[in-house]
C-alpha positions in Angstrom: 38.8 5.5 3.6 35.9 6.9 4.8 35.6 9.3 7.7 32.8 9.2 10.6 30.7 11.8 10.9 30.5 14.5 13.8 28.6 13.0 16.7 25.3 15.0 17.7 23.8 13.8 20.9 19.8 12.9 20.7 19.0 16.4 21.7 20.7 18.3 19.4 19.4 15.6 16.6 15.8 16.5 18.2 16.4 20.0 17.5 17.4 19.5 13.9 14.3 17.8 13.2 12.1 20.0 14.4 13.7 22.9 12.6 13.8 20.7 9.0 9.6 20.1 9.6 9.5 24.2 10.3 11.0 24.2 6.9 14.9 25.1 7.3 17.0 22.9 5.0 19.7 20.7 6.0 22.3 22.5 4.2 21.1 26.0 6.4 21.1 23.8 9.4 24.7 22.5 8.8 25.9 25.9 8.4 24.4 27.4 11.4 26.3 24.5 13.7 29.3 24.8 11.7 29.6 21.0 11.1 29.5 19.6 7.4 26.3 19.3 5.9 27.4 15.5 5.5 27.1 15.2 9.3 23.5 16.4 9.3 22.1 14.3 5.8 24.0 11.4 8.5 22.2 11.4 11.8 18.9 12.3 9.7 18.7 10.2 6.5 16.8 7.7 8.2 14.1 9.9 9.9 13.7 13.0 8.1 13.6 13.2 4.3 15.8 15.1 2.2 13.5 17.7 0.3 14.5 19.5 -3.4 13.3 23.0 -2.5 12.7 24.6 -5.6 10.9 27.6 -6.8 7.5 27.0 -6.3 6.3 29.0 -9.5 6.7 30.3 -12.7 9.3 33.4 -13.7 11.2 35.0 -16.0 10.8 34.0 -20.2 8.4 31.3 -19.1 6.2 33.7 -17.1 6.6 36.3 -20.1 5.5 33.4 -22.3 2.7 32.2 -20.5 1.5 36.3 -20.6 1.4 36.0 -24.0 -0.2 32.9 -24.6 -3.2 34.5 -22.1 -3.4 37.4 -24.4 -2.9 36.1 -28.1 -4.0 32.5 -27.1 -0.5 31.2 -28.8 3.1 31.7 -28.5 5.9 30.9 -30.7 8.6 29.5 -28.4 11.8 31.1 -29.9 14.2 30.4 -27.0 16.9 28.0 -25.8 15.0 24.2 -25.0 11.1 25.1 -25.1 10.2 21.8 -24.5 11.4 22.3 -20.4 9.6 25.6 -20.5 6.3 23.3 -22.2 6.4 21.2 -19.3 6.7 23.9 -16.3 3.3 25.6 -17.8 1.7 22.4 -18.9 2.1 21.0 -14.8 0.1 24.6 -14.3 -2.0 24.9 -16.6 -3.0 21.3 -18.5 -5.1 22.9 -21.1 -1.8 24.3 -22.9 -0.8 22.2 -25.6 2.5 22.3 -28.1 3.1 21.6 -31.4 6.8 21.4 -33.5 6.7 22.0 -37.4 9.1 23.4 -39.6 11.7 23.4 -36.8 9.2 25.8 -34.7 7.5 25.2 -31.4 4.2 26.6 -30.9 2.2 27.0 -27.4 -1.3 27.2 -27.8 -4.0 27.1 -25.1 -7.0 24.6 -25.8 -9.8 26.2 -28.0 -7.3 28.8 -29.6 -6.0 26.4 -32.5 -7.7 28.5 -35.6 -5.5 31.4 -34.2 -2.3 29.5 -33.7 -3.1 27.9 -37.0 -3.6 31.6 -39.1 -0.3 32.9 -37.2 2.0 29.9 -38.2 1.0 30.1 -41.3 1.6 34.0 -41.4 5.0 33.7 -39.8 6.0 31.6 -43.5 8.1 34.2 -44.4 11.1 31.9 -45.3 8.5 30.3 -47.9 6.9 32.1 -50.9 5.0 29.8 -51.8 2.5 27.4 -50.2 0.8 24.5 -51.4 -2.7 23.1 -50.8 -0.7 20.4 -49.5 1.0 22.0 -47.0 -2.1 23.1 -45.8 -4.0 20.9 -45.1 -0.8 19.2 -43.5 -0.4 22.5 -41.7 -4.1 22.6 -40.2 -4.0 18.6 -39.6 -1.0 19.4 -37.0 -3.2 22.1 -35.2 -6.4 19.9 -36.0 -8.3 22.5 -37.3 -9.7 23.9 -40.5 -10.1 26.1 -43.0 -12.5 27.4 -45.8 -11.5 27.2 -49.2 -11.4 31.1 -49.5 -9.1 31.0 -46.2 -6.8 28.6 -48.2 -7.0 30.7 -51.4 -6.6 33.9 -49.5 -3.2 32.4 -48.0 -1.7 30.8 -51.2 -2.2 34.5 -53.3 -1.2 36.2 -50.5 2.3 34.4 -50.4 2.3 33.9 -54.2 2.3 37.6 -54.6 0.7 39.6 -57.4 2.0 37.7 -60.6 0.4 34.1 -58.9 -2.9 36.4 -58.5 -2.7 37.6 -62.0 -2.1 34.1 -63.1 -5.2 32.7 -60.8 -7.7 35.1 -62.0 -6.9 33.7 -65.6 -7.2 29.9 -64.7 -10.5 30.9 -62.6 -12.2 32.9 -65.2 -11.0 31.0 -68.5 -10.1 34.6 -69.9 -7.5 37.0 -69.9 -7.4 40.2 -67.7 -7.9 43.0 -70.2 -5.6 45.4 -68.5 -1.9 44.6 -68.2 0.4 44.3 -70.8 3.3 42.8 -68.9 5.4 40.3 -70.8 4.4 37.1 -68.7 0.8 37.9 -69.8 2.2 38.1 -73.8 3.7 34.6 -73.6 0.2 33.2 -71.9 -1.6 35.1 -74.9 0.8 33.7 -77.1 1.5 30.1 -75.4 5.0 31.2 -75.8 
């Protein structure tokens, strides 16, 4: 059973529609004539529109992301569904554009991919060791890329000094003369 609403005579209806186009909300209105707010969506749902008053801007983690993003030119989006906060920046600001690899959401602004590119790859601290592969799949993501030193540069970096010790022998066709560890006895001695 449904019950009829409140009856507001054609002035008082008047009056609510000119306060809802001065920007009051229906709910406000209901409350200041103590009647339900039912009463008021009633005798105006044909005439005046309900609005979804929001806040008209950006604030809290997605402002501190979007500051910086404006100072590094990337962001790694480490909080709780990144792809809402993606959206709220990318309806301001179009030239922002996201990327998800390795379960990690990057925010980079247009232009700024070689940085986002060189951080991501420096944040691979759960892998210690890298591939040419991965790379180049890494910089096909972000659509950029890198020299062949860059590459090199990365791979000994996260191979650590043994993988460089190792590379300078493959590169020169010679041993090192210092260094008299064991791994460089078995490669002396193909053990």
């Amino acid at each position: 059973m449904t019950r009829n609403p409140v009856y507001i005579s054609p002035s008082k209806r008047a009056w609510i529609r000119r306060k809802i186009k001065m920007g009051k909300t229906k709910y406000q209105i209901a409350k200041e004539l103590h009647v339900a707010s039912a009463t008021v969506y009633y005798w105006t749902k044909d005439d005046v529109p309900s609005k979804n008053i929001g806040w008209p801007g950006i604030r809290g983690k997605t402002l501190d992301m979007l500051q910086e993003l404006l100072t590094k030119g990337y962001v790694f989006a480490k909080c709780s569904n990144p792809q809402n906060r993606y959206m709220h920046l990318h309806k301001y600001f179009p030239t922002i554009h996201r990327i998800k690899i390795y379960n990690q959401h990057i925010l980079y602004l247009e232009g700024r991919e070689d940085a986002a590119t060189r951080a991501f790859i420096d944040s691979l601290v759960h892998k210690r060791i890298i591939s040419f592969q991965e790379l180049k799949q890494i910089t096909k993501v972000f659509g950029t890329n890198l020299s062949r030193t860059e590459k090199d540069a990365f791979i000994l970096k996260k191979g650590g000094k043994r993988r460089a010790k190792l590379k300078r022998v493959q590169k020169d066709g010679s041993l090192p003369k210092e260094g008299d560890s064991f791994s460089f006895f078995c490669i002396r001695s193909d053990c």
